[in-house]
N, C-alpha and C positions, 0 to 999 in steps of 0.2 A: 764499802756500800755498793750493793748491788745495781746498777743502771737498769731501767724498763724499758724492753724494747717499743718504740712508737711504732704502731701500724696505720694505715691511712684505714679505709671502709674499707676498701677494696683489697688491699691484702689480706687484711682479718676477714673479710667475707671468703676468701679464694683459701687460704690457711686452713680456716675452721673447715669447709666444705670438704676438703682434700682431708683432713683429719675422719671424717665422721664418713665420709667416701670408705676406705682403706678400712675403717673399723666395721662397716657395715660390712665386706667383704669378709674379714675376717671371722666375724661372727659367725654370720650364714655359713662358710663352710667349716667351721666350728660345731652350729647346733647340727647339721645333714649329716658329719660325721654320727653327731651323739644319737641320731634318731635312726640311723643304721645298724643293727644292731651288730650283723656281722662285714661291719668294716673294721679294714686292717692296716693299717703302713705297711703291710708284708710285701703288697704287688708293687709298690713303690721302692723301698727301699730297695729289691730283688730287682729292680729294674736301672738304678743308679749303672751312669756311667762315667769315666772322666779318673782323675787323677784319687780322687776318694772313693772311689765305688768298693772296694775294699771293706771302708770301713763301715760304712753301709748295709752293705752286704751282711757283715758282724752281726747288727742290731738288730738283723731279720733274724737271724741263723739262732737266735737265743731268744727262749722261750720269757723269758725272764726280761728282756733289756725290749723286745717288740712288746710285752705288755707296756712295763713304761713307757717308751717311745708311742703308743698307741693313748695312753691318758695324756699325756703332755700333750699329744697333738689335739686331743677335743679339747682337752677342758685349759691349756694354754692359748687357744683360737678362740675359745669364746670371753676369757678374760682379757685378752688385749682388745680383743674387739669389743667388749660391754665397756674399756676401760677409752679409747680411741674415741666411740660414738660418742659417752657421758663428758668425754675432758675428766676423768676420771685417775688419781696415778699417772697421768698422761705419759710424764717423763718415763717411767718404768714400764707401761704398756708402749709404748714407740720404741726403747733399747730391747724390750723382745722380741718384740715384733720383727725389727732389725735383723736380730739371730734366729729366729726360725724360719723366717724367709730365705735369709742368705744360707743357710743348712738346705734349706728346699734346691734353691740354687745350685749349689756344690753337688748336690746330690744327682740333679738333671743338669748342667750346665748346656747352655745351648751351642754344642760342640758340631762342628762341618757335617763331619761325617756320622755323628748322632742319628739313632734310629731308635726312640724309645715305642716302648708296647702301647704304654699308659700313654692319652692322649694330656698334654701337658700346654697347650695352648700354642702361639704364632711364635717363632723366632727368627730372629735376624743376625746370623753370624756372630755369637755371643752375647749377645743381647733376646733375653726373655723378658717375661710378666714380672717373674721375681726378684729380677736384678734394677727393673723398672721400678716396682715395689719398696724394694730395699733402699735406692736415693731419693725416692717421694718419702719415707720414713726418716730417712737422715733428714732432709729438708723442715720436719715438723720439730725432728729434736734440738735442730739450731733457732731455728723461729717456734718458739711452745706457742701454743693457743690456750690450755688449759684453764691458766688461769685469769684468762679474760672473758671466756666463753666456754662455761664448765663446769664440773663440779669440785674442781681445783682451787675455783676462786673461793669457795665458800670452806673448803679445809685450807688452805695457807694464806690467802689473803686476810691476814689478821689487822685489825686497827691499828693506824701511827698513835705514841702516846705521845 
């Protein structure tokens, strides 16, 4: 039998907000992708540095694997972030979320001597937005919210008989 995590208000209020926070982000540069018409992961991935840039590199270089990599990226940002904001799939919008971020990560890692084109936000000697990101998403999938405040609650929270 499964235990219920207890949250106090103030967890669940700080939990849910941090979930719907990160999903809102995700969204938003989810739909600005889709509303771009000629955006591309090209200048990104071509810009990857670090021990994967490699392979990176690859995903650009192929007509074929930057298209997919270019759908994944809108319309995988706008489902974890419709899925994040709603409590929605929570669990499975958070372990994506997870891995597209940390792909983001690998790809730019905020390396010393790092000097990317693409403006990719503040870092601090290995520590970025993404890597920030990525333990504020782990945090949601040890502590779930979904199904207390979400649309989680009303697909799995079935009646005790």
């Amino acid at each position: 039998m499964k235990s219920e995590i207890i949250y106090s208000k103030w967890q669940l209020a700080i939990l849910v907000s941090s979930r719907v926070l990160i999903g809102w982000y995700c969204l938003y540069e989810g739909i600005i992708k889709l509303m771009n018409p000629s955006w591309s992961a090209y200048a990104f991935l071509m810009d990857s540095q670090g021990m994967f840039a490699s392979f990176f590199h690859s995903l650009a270089a192929s007509p074929t694997s930057l298209s997919i990599v270019n759908f994944l990226n809108v319309y995988g940002l706008i489902a974890i972030g419709l899925g994040l904001v709603l409590g929605l799939f929570t669990r499975v919008a958070t372990l994506s979320g997870i891995i597209v971020i940390f792909l983001y990560f690998l790809s730019h890692p905020a390396l010393i001597n790092a000097s990317y084109m693409l403006p990719s936000g503040e870092s601090a000697m290995w520590v970025n937005k993404n890597l920030i990101f990525v333990f504020l998403l782990l945090i949601l999938l040890v502590y779930p919210t979904g199904r207390r405040i979400g649309l989680d609650r009303l697909l799995f929270n079935r009646p005790k008989k």
